[in-house]
C-alpha positions in Angstrom: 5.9 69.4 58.0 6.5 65.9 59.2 9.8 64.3 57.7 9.6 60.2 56.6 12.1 58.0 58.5 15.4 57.3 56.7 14.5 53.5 58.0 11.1 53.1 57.0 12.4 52.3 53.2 15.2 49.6 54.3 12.3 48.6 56.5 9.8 47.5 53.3 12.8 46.6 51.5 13.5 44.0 54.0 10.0 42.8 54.5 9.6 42.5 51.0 12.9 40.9 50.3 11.9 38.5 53.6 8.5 37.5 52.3 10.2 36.9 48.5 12.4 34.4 50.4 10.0 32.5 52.3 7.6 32.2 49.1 10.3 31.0 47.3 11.4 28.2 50.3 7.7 27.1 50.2 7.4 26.9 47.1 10.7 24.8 46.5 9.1 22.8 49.7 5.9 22.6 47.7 7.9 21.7 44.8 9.7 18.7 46.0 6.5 17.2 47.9 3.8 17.1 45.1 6.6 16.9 42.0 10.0 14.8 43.4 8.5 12.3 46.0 7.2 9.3 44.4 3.7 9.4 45.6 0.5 9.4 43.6 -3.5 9.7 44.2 -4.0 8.1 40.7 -4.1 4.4 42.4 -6.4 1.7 41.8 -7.1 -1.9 43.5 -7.1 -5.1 41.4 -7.9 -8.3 42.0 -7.3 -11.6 39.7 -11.0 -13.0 38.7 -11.3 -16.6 37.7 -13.8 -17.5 35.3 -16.1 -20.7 36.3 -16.9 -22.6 33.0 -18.4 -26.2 33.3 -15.9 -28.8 31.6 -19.3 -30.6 30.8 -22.8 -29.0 29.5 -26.4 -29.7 31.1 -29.3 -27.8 33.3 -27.9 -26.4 36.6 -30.5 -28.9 39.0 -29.1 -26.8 42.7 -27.0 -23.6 43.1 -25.3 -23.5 45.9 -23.6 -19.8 46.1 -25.2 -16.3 46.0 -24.0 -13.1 44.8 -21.0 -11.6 46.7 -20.5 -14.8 48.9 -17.1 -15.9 50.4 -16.0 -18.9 49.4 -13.6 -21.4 50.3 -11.1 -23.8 47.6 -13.4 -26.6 46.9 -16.2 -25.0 47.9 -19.1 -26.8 45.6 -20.5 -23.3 43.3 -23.1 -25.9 41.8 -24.5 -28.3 40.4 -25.6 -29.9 36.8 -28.1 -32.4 36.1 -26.2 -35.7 36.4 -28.6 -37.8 35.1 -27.3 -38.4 31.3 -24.2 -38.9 32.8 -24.9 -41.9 35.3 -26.5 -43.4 32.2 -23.7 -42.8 30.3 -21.4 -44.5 32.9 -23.8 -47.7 33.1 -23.7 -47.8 29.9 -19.6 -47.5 29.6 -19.5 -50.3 32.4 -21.8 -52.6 30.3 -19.5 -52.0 27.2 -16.3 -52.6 29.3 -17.9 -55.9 30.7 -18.8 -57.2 27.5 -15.3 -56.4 25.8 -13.6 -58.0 28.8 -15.4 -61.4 27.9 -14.4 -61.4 24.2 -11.0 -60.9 25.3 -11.0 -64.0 27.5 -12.3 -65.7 24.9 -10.1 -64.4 22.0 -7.2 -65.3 24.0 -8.2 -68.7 24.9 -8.5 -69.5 21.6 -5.2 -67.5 20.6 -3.3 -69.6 23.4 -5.6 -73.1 22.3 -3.7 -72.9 18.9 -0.6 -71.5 20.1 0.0 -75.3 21.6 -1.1 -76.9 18.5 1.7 -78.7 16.1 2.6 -76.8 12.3 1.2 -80.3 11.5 -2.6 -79.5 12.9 -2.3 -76.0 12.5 -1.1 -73.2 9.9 1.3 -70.7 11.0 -1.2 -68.1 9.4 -4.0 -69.5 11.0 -2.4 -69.0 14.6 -0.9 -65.4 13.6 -4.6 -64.8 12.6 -6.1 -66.1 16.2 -3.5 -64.0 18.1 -3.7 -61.0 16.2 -7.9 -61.1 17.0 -6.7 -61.4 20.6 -4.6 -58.7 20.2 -7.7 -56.5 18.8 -9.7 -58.0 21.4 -6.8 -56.3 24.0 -7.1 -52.7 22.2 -10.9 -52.7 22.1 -10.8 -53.3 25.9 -9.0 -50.9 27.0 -10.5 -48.5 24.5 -13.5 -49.3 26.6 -11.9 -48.7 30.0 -10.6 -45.5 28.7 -14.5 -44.7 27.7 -15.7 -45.6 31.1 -13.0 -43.3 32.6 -14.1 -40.4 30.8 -17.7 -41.1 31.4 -16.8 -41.4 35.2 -14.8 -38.4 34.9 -17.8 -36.2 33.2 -20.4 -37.5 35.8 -17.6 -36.0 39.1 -17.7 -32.8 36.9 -21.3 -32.3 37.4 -20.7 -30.6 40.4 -18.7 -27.3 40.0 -16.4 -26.4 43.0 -14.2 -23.2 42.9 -11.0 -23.6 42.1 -9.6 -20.6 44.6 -10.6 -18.8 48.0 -12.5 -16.0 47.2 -16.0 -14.3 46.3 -18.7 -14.4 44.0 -19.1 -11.5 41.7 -21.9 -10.3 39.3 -24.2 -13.8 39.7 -26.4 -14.3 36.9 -26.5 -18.3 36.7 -29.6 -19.3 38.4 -30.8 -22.7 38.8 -32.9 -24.7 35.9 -30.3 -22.5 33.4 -29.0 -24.6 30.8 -24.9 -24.3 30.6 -22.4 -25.6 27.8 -19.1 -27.1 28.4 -16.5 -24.3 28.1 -18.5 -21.3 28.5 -18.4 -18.5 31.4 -20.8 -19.4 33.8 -19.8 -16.8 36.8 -16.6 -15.8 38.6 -14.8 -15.8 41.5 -12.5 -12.8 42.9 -9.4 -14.4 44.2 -9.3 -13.0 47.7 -5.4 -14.5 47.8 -4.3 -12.2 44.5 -5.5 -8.3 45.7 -2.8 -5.6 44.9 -2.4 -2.1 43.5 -1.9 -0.4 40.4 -0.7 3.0 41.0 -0.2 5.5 37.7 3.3 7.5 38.2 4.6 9.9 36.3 7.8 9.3 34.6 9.6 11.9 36.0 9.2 9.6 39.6 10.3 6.4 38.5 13.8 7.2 39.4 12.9 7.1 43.2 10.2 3.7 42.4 12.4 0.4 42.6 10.9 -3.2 42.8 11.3 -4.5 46.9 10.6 -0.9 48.0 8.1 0.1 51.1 5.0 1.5 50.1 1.7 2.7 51.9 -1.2 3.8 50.8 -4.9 4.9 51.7 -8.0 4.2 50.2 -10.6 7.0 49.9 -13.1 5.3 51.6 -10.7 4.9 54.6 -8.9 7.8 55.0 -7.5 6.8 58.7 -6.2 3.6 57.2 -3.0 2.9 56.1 -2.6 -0.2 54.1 1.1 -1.8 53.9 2.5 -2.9 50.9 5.9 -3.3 48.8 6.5 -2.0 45.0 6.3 -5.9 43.0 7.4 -4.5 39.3 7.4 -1.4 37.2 5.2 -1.7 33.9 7.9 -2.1 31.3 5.6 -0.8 28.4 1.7 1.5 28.2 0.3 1.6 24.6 1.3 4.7 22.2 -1.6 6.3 21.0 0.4 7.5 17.7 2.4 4.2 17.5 0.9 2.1 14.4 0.1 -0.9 14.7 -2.1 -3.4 17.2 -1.1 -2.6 21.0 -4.0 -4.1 22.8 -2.0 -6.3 25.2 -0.3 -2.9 26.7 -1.9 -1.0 29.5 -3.9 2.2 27.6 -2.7 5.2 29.7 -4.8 8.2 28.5 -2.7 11.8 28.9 -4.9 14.1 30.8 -4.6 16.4 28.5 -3.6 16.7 24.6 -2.3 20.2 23.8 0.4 20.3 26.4 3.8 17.7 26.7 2.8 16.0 29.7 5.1 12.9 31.6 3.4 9.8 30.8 2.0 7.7 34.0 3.4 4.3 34.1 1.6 1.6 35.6 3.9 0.2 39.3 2.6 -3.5 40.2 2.3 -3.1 44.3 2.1 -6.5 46.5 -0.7 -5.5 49.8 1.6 -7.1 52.7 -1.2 -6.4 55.5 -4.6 -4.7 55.5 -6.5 -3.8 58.7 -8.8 -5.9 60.0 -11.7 -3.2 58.9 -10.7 -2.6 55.9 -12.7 -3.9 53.1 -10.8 -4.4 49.9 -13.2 -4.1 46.5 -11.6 -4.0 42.9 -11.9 -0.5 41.3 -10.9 1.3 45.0 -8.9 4.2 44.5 -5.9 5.0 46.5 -3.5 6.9 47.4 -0.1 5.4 47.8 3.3 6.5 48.4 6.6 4.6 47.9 9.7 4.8 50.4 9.6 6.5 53.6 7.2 9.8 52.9 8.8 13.0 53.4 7.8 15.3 56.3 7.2 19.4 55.8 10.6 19.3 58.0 12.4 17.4 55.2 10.7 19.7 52.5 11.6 22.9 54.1 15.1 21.4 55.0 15.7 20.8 51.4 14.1 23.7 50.2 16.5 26.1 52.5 19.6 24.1 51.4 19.0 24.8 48.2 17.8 28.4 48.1 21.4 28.7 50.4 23.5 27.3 47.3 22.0 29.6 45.1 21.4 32.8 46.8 
């Protein structure tokens, strides 16, 4: 009968104890990599939109811009029937004119009787003559300030954009009729691109405002895109809180029936992109903050501590 080697059992022992120890190294690696690090996949890009509202109200007459075009700072977007408006200025510069003449003529007559004795004429009667001069004055220049504005509303016939950028979701289209202070398209400020990226709570500690951070897009995963942490969000709507929230960022848990860390929204500046990148709004990303930690670091970690404790 063949006899078992006294060695075989320390043998499995050893093996087993060896593979317990290295699961438990990479899982502590594991650990500190997808749970320590600051680093998220729950990014987004955002970009600030300006909304193009006509300071004056008529039928757009030429539109200069498409959907999705780039566009410069003064750039003209378009343009509204200036018609009414050129009349309107005529007619301001006639009133201006005419006011001008009673003016000259209620201060000849004010400075005729100013000369004139107490003998040939009351001091009433002069006070009256320069006070109609005086009105005369007021009316004019309330007639300049009229022309002004109807100059004014005639240059804001044609709509330029205010920022370098693009045009997004075009609807105007010409012979539409727009009003004075309403939305008539927008503009994404190419200038203001940056990132949102969601992080747990339990990473703010290693997230501070001035540090490095990279990130990749998912439609460019061989891109990295540099950037710097701007500002931590200091505040995300509570669902329980009472109350109206709405100017907080609304966060929504991932899932309700577990005690999960809360993601708060990190403001990150975009230092450089590549040249073939495009950015879009709405991207989502990837991004890590600080220098990003290697396996080598991981395991490193992961063996000092297992060392301390075993």
């Amino acid at each position: 009968m063949k006899t078992l080697s006294p060695l075989r059992p320390v043998l499995r022992f050893s093996l087993t104890a060896c593979a317990v120890i290295a699961a438990l190294i990479g899982a502590t690696a594991l650990w500190r990599h997808y749970m320590i690090s600051p680093w998220t996949r729950d990014a987004r890009v955002r970009v600030e939109t300006v909304t193009i509202a006509p300071e004056v109200s008529g039928r757009v007459v030429e539109l200069r811009v498409k959907d999705n075009q780039a566009v410069h700072k003064g750039d003209v977007l378009f343009v509204i029937d200036p018609a009414d408006y050129r009349i309107a200025l005529t007619q301001a510069q006639a009133a201006l004119d005419g006011q001008s003449h009673s003016l000259r003529i209620a201060r000849i007559k004010a400075d005729a009787r100013a000369k004139l004795s107490d003998l040939a004429i009351s001091r009433e009667d002069r006070e009256t003559y320069e006070s109609a001069a005086n009105v005369a004055s007021a009316a004019t220049e309330a007639a300049r300030a009229r022309l002004e504005r109807a100059r004014l509303d005639l240059h804001r016939t044609v709509v330029r954009s205010p920022v370098n950028g693009y045009v997004v979701n075009l609807r105007l289209r010409e012979g539409d009729y727009v009003s004075a202070g309403r939305p008539a398209l927008a503009v994404a400020d190419s200038d203001s691109f940056w990132l949102a990226g969601y992080f747990e709570e339990t990473q703010l500690a290693g997230v501070h405002p001035g540090d490095s951070a990279r990130f990749v897009l998912m439609g460019y995963p061989d891109q990295a895109v540099v950037g710097h942490v701007d500002s931590i969000s200091r505040g995300i709507a509570d669902q329980n809180a009472a109350g109206s929230m709405a100017e907080l960022s609304n966060v929504n848990p991932v899932f309700t029936w577990v005690r999960l860390a809360q993601r708060i929204p990190v403001r990150i500046a975009i230092d450089a992109v590549p040249p073939d990148v495009t950015l879009a709004a709405g991207m989502t990303a990837t991004v890590t903050v600080g220098k990003p930690s290697t396996f080598k670091d991981d395991l490193a970690f992961a063996l000092g501590f297992w060392t301390r404790k075993l």
